[in-house]
ROMAR-917850 format. One record per residue (C-alpha): x, y, z. Coordinates in steps of 0.25 Angstrom, whole numbers, plus 5000, padded with zeros to 4 digits. Each point is the difference from the previous one (the first is absolute). Example, Ala and Ser with C-alpha at 12.3 -4.5 7.8 and 13.67 -1.06 7.14 Angstrom:
REM ROMAR-917850
{x: 5049&y: 4982&z: 5031}
{x: 5006&y: 5014&z: 4998}
REM end
This chain:
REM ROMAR-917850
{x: 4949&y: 4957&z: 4986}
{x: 5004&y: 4989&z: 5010}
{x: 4993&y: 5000&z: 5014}
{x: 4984&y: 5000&z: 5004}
{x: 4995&y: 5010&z: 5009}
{x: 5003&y: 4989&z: 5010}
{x: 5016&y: 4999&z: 4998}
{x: 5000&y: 5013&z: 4997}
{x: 4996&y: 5003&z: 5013}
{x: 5008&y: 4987&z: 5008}
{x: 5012&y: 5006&z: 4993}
{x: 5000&y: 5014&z: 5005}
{x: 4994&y: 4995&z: 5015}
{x: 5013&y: 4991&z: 4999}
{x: 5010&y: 5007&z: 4994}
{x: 4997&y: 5012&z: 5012}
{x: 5000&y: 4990&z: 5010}
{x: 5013&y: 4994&z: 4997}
{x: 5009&y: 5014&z: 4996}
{x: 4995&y: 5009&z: 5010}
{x: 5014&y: 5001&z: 5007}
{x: 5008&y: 5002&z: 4987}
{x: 5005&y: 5014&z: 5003}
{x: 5009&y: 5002&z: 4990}
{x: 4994&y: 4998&z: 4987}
{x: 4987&y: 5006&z: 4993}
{x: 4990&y: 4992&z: 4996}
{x: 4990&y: 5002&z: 4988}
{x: 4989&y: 4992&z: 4993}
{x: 4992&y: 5002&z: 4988}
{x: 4986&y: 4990&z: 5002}
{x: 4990&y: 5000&z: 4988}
{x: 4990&y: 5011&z: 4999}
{x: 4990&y: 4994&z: 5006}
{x: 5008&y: 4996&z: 5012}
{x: 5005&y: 5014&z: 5005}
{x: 4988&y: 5003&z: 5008}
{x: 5003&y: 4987&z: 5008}
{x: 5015&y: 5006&z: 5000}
{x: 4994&y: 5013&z: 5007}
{x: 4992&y: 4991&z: 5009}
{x: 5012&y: 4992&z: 5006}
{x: 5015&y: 5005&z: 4997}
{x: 4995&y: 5015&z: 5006}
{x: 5008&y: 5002&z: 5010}
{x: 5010&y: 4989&z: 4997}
{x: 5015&y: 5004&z: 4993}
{x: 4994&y: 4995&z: 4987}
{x: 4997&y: 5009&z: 4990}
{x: 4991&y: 4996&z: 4988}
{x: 4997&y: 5004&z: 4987}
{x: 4994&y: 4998&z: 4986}
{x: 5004&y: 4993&z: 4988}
{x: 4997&y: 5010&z: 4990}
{x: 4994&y: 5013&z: 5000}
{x: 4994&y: 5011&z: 4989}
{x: 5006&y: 5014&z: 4998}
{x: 4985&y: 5007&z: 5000}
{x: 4993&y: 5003&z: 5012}
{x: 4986&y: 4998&z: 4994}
{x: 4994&y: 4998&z: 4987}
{x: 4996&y: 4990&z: 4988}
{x: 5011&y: 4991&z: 5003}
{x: 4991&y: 4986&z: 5003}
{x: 5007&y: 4990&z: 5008}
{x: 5012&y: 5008&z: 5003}
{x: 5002&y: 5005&z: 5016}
{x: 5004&y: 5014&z: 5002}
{x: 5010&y: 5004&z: 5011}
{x: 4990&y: 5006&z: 5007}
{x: 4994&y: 4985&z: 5002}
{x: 5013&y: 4995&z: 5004}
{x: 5002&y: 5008&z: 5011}
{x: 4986&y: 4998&z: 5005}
{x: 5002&y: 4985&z: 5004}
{x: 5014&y: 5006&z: 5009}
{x: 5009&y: 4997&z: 4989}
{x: 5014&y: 5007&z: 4999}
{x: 5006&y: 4993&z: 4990}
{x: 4997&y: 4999&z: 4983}
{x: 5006&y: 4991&z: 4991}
{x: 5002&y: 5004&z: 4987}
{x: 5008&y: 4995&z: 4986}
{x: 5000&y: 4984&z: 5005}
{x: 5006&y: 4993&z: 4989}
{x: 4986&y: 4993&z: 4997}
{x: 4993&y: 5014&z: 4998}
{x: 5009&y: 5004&z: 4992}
{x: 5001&y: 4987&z: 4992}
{x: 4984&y: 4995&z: 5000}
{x: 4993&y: 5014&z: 5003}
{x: 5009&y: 5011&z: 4992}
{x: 5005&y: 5008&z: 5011}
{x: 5010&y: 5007&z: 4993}
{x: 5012&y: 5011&z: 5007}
{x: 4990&y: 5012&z: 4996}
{x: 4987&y: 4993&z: 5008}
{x: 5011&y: 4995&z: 5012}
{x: 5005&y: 5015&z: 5001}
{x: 4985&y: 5005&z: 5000}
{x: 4998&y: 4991&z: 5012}
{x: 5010&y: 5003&z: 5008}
{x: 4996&y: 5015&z: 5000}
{x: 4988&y: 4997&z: 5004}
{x: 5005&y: 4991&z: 5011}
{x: 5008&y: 5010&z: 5005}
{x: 4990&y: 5012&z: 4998}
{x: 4992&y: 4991&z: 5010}
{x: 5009&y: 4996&z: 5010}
{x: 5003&y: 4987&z: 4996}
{x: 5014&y: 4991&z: 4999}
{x: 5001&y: 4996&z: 4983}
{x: 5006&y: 4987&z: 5002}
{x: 5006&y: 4999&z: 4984}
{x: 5005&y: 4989&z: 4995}
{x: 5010&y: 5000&z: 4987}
{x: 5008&y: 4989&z: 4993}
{x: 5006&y: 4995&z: 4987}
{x: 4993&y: 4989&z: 4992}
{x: 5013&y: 4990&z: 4999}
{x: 5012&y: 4996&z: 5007}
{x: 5008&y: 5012&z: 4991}
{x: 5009&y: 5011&z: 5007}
{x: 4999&y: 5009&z: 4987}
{x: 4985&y: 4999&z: 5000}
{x: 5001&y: 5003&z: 5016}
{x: 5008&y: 5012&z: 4997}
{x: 4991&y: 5005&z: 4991}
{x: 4986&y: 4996&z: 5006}
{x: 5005&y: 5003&z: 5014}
{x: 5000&y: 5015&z: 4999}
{x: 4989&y: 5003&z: 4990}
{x: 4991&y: 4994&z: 5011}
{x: 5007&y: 5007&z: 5011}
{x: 4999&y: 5015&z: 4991}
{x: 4984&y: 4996&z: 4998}
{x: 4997&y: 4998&z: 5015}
{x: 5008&y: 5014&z: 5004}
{x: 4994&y: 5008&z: 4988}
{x: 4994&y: 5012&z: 5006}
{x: 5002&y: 4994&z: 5016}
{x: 5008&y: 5010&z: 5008}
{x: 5013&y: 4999&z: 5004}
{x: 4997&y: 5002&z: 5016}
{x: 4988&y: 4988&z: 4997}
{x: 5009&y: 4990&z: 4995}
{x: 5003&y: 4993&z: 5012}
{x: 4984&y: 4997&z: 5000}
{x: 5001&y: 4991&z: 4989}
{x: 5003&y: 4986&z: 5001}
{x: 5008&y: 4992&z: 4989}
{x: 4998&y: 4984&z: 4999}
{x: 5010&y: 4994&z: 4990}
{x: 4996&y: 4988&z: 4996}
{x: 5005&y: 4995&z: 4988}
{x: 4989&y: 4992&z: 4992}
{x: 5008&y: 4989&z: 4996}
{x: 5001&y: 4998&z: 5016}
{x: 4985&y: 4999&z: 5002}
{x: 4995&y: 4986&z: 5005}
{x: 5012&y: 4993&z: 4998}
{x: 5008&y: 4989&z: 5010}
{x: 5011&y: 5011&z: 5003}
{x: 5002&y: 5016&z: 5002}
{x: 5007&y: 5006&z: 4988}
{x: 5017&y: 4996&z: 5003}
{x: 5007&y: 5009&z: 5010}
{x: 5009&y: 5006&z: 4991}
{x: 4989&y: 5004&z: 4991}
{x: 4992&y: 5007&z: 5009}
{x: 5013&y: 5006&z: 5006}
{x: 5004&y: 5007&z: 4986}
{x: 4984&y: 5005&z: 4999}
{x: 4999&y: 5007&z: 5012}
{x: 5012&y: 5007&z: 4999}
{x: 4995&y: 5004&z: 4988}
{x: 4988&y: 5004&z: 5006}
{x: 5005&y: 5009&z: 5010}
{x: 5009&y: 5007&z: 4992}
{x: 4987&y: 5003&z: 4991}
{x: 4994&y: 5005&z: 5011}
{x: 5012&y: 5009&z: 5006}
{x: 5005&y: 5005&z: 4989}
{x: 4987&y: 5004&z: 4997}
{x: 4995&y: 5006&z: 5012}
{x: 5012&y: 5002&z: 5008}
{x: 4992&y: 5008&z: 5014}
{x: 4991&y: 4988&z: 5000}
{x: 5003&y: 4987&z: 4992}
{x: 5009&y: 4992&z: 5011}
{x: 4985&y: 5001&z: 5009}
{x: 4993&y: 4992&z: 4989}
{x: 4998&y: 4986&z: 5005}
{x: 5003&y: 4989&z: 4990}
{x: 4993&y: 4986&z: 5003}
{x: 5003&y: 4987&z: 4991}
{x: 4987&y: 4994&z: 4996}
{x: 5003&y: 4985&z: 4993}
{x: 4999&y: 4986&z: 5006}
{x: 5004&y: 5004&z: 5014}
{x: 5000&y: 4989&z: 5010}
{x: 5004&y: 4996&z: 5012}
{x: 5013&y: 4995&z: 4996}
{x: 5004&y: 5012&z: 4992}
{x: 4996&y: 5010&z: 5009}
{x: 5012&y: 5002&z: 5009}
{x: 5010&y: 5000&z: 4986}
{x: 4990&y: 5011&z: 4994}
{x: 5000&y: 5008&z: 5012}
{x: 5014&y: 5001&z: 4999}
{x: 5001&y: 5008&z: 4987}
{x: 5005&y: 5012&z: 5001}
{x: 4988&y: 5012&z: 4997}
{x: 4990&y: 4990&z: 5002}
{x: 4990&y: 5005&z: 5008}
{x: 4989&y: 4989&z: 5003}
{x: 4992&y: 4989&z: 4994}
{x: 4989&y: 5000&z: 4992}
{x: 4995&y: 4985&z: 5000}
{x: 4989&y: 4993&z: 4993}
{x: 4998&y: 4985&z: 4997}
{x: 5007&y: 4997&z: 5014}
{x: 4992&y: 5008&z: 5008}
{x: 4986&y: 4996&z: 4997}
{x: 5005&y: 4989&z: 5010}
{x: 5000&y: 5008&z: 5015}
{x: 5010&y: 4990&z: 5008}
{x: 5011&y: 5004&z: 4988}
{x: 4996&y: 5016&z: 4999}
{x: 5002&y: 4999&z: 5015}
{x: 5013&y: 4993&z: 5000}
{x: 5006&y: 5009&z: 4987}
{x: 4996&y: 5013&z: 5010}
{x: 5005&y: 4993&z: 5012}
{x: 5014&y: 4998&z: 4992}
{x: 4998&y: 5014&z: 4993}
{x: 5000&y: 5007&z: 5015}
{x: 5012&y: 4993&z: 5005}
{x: 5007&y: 5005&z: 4987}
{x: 4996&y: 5015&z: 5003}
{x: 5004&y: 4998&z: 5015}
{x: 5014&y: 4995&z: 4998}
{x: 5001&y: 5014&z: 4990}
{x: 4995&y: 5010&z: 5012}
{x: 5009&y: 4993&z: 5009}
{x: 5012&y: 4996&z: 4991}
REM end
């Protein structure tokens, strides 16, 4: 709950405007509710995708200030977020209501964007957070429909900080997270894209992008401003570039 409807709708004017030749990377966003009608109205027919930053698991009923992913995909959206760290934390999202929304998503059509992460700075914890949370998202998600799901690792002890989780950390986790995921569904679990979610700047873009099974960035804090998302997708693009060519 950052931006008015009027940065809300500067940010996505600007943030269009000023990566519209970016051809090598995708780029997402996930606006407040109440926002996604003005992300229908201008990122259509832009490379932007957008989305929303929770979703429930039933279509209709009794369920008062909750949105259905029928609603969501109203407004355009491709894109639902589910498990942040704060709904889990504040709202009591557990792995059972995470894994109820993510069928839903898919049975609609829609990207699950879901977010995982240990509490602490703590490799045994890691190794046994890790792959609960990653068996709860795939519960009952067919194998073939695995690569339709989108993993965000960001490690709450990261979240708001002056600096990204350390290299050597995050290199150890997502290993570990792909192993999970190949060994687990070994047809399909190489295509599931793995973001890192935690801190990310400008500075530490390029270093993070350079992990090996990292598959994108899932920014917060930084992009609320639209000159720094712009430069961390600009400097994103030129990373996937030198990998097509090199």
């Amino acid at each position: 709950m950052y931006l008015d409807r009027q940065q809300a709708r500067h940010w996505m004017r600007h943030v269009a405007a000023h990566t519209k030749d970016l051809k090598h990377v995708e780029l997402f966003v996930l606006p407040s509710f109440v926002w996604l009608l003005d992300a229908l109205e201008l990122l259509s027919g832009t490379h932007i995708r957008w989305g929303a930053q929770n979703v429930h698991w039933e279509d209709t009923g009794p369920w008062t200030g909750e949105v259905s992913p029928l609603m969501v995909k109203e407004t355009g959206a491709t894109i639902v977020e589910i498990g942040h760290s704060e709904r889990r934390t504040h709202f009591g999202e557990t792995d059972e209501t995470v894994n109820k929304k993510v069928l839903a998503a898919l049975d609609h059509g829609l990207t699950p964007l879901v977010c995982i992460g240990e509490a602490e700075r703590n490799e045994k914890l890691a190794s046994e957070t890790l792959p609960r949370q990653l068996a709860a998202v795939f519960r009952e998600v067919r194998e073939a429909r695995w690569p339709e799901v989108v993993i965000a690792y960001e490690p709450v002890w990261a979240i708001g900080k002056d600096r990204p989780a350390d290299i050597p950390y995050l290199r150890e986790r997502f290993e570990q997270l792909r192993t999970w995921l190949t060994g687990s569904n070994p047809r399909f679990g190489e295509r599931v894209k793995v973001l890192y979610g935690g801190s990310v700047d400008p500075d530490s873009t390029p270093e993070l992008l350079s992990l090996p099974h990292i598959g994108g960035l899932f920014i917060g804090r930084a992009a609320l401003d639209p000159d720094a998302f712009c430069k961390m997708a600009a400097l994103a693009d030129d990373v996937a570039r030198k990998r097509e060519v090199g």
